[in-house]
N, C-alpha and C positions, 0 to 999 in steps of 0.2 A: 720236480722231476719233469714235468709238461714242457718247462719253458728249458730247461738242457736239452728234449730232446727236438724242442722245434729247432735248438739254435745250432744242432746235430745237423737236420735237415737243411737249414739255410746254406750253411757251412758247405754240404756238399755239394747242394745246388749249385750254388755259383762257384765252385771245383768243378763240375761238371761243362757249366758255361765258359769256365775258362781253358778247359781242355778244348771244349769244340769250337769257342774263340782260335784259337792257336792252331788247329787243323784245318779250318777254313781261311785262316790268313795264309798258313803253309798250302794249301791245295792251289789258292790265288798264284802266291808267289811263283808257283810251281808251272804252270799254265805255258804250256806249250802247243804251239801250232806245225803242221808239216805241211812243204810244197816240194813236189818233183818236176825236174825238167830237165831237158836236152838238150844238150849245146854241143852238141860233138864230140870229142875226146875230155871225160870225163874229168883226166887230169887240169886239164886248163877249168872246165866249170866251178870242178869239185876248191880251185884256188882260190878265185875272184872273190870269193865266201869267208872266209878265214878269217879275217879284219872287219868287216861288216857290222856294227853295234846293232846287236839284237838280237843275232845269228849264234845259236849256240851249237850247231855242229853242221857238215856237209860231210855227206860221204858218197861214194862212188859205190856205184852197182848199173844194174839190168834191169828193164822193164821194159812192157807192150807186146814181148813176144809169145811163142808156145813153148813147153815144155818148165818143168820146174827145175831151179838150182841151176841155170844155164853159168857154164864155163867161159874164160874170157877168150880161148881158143874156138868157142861153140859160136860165139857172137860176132866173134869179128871175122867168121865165114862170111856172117850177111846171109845164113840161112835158116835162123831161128825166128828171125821178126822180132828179136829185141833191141832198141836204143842202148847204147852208154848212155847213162842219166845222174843224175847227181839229186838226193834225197837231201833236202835245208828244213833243219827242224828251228823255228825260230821261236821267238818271246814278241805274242802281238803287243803288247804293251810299250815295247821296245821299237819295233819294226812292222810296218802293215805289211800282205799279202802283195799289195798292188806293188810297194817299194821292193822285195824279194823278185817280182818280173821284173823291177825296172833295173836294178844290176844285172841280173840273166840276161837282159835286153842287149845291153850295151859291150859284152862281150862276145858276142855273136854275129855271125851274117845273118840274118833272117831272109836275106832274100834267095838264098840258096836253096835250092829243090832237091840237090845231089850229092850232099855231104859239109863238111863244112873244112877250110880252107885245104889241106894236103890230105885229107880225110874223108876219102867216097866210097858210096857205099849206104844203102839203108839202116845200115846202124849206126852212123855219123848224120841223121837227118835231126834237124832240131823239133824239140815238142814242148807243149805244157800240157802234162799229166794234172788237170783238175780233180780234190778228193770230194765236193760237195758243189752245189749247184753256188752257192756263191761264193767258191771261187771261179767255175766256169763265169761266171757272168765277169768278177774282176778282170778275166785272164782277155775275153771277148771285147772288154771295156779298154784295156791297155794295150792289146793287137791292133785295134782301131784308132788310138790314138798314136803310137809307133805311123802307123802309114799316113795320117793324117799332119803329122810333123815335120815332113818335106825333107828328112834325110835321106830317106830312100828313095831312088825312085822307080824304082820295080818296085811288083806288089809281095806283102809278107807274105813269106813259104811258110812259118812257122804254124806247125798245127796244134789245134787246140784237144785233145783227148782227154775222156774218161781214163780215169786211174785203173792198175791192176796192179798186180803182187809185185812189188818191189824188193828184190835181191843185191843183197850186198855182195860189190864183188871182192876178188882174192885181196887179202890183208896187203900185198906188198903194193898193190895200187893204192891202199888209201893214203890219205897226206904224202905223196908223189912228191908235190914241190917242196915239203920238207924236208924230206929223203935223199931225194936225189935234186938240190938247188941246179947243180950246173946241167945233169941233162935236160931238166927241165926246162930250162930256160932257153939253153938251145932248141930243143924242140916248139916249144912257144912263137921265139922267134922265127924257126927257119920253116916252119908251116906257113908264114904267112899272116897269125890270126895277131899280134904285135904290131903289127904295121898298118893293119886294116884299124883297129879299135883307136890306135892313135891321129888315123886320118881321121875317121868319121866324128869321134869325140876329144879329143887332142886330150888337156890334161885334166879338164873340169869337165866330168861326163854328166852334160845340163841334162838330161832326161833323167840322171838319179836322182832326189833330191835329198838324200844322205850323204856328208860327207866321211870320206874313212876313216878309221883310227890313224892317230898320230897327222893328219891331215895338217898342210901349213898352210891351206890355201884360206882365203879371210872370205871368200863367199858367201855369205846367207842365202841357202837355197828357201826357196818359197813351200808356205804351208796356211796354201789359202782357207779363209775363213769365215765365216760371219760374223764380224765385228757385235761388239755390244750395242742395244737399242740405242743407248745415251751417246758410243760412237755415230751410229749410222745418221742419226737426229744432228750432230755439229758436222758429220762431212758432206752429206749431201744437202742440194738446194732444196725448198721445197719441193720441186718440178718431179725431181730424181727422185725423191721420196714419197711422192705420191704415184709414181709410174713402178717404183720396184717393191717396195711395200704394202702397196693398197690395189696394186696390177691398176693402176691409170696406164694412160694413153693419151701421147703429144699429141701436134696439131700438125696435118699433113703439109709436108713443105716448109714448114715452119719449125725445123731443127734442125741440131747442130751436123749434124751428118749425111742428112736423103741425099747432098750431093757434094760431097768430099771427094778428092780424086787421089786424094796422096798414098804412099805406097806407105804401108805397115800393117798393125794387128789393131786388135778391139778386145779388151778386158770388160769386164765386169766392174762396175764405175762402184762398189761396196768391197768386191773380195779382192779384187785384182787380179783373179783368177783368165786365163788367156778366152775366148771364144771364138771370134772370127779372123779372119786375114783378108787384106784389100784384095788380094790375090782371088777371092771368090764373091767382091761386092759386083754387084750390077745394078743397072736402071732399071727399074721395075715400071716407071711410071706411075707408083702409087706414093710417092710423095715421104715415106720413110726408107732407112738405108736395109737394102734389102743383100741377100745371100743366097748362095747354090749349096752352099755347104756347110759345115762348122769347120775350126780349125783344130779344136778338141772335143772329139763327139764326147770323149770321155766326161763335158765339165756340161754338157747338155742333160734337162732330162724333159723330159716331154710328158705333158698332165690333158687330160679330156677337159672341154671348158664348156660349160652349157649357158654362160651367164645370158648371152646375146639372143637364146630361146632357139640358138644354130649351132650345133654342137661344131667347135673348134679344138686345135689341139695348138695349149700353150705349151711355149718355151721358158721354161726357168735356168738359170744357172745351178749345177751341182752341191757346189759349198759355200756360196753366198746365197744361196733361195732366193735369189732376186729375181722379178717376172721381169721379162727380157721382150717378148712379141708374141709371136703366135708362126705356124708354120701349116704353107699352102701345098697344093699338090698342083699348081701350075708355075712352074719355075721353068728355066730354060731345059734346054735338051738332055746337057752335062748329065744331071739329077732327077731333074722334074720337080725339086723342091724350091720352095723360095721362102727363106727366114724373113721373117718381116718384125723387123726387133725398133724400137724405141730409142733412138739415138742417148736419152736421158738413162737408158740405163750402163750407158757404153761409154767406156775409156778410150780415146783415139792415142797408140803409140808412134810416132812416126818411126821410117826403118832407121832415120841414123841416131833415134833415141831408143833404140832396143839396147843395146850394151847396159848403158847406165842408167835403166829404171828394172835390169835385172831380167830380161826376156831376152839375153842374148842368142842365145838356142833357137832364135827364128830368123837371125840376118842370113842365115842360107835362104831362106824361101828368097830373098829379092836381089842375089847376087846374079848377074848375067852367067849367062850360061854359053 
């Protein structure tokens, strides 16, 4: 009798583990994330969304203003202090946070202060409505790199806001462009926002690095990373690997960049991740290739370094954790900063080798103007 009813016991036990097996793989599966933001007329944000892998819904509504349940006649007064905004609940497993700015990004003027293409007006202003401190900090981190990216050249209008109550708006606005294809479309194009998206990003929008559903384009957009130890060990020289690995340090003068004049970028000699542009290298006189700026602050992160018994602040790259230099506060005027990085941990792109090493998204920075 003892051992029937231990084997009772068992029996349910693992019934029980496998129930809450199956509810915690269902909960996983389940795992949804929300971002809001503002692009203008709703219809066009609420679109660009549709197609997106990882995106499981976009809907149009109101946010940022007073008053509760505001009407789409209440809003497009321009006297509530509500945005048209469009609510993306996505699948992070599927799609980061940072990749949901960066389609918003690329459909939008961002430099616009006063509505957005045939649409003025405070509630036609662009926003990212952040719901927790990291996404303010991604949204902060991809604003920054947007302007740092030499498309624009006015500074981003786009504001970064704390979230509030977000309203769905009336049923016959949601999925607009499936409803209504031809006004749509006309509307799209005859406001302008058509014409702009296609100049600034033509058909491969390089700042997203998702390509659409049904996409024919053969691209491989980049998804920088840190290689494996046993990569890093066969592609770098020793030099490179004891300067980004072990944070050594070349010998002043005595490398491959302190005084390089050529026009392009600087990757990350591990991730391949972008860093700097010639466009902001200068003579320091200190014998390594020095900078005013980054060219992705976003791929920057900056660590406190007491090794030297003088507190410094190193430079590492983002997603190769490569140490890169260290970063002064006597730089020229522009900044007052000056990157003082390691030639050994830096990839030289020249500009007419941008296309085909896959960093075409920066031959604007060295087109004459």
């Amino acid at each position: 009798m003892r051992k029937l009813i231990n084997l009772i016991l068992s029996v349910g036990m693992i019934f029980n583990f496998a129930i809450l097996g199956c509810a915690q793989e269902k909960e996983e599966t389940m795992k949804q994330e929300k971002a809001i933001v503002a692009g203008g007329c709703f219809w066009c944000t609420e679109s660009v969304f549709k197609d997106v892998p990882g995106v499981i819904s976009a809907v149009s509504g109101y946010t940022g203003g007073k008053g509760e349940n505001p009407t789409y006649e209440q809003v497009s007064s321009g006297r509530t202090g509500h945005y048209e905004a469009v609510e993306v609940t996505f699948d992070p497993s599927q799609i980061s946070y940072e990749d949901v700015l960066n389609v918003f990004w690329r459909d939008i003027d961002p430099t616009d202060t006063s509505g957005q293409f045939a649409d003025r007006g405070s509630q036609y202003h662009t926003a990212i409505f952040y719901l927790n401190d990291e996404q303010k900090r991604i949204s902060e981190d991809s604003k920054a790199k947007l302007q740092a990216s030499g498309n624009f050249s006015k500074p981003i209008a786009t504001q970064i806001l704390k979230a509030s109550k977000f309203y769905p708006a009336e049923e016959y606005h949601q999925d607009y462009s499936e409803k209504q294809p031809v006004h749509y479309k006309q509307y799209r194009a005859g406001s302008g926002r058509e014409a702009f998206v296609k100049e600034k990003w033509g058909d491969i929008k390089n700042i997203c690095p998702l390509p659409r559903k049904g996409s024919s384009s053969s691209v491989n957009f980049p998804n920088y990373t840190k290689p494996p130890e046993e990569v890093i060990k066969n592609k770098l020289t020793p030099l490179q690997y004891h300067v980004t690995q072990e944070e050594g340090t070349e010998p002043a003068f005595r490398n491959e960049y302190w005084d390089n004049h050529r026009e392009g970028i600087y990757v990350d000699v591990a991730s391949g991740e972008p860093l700097f542009s010639s466009k902001d290298k200068y003579d320091s006189g200190t014998g390594w290739p020095s900078f005013d700026k980054p060219l992705e602050p976003g791929n920057i992160i900056e660590k406190k370094d007491k090794k030297l018994f003088v507190e410094r602040t190193e430079v590492r790259s983002k997603h190769g954790d490569s140490h890169l230099g260290h970063v002064f506060e006597d730089g020229p005027a522009s900044t007052g900063l000056r990157y003082c990085m390691n030639s050994a941990s830096l990839r030289f792109i020249p500009k007419e080798d941008l296309e085909k090493e896959g960093y075409g998204q920066y031959k604007k920075l060295f087109e004459k103007k």
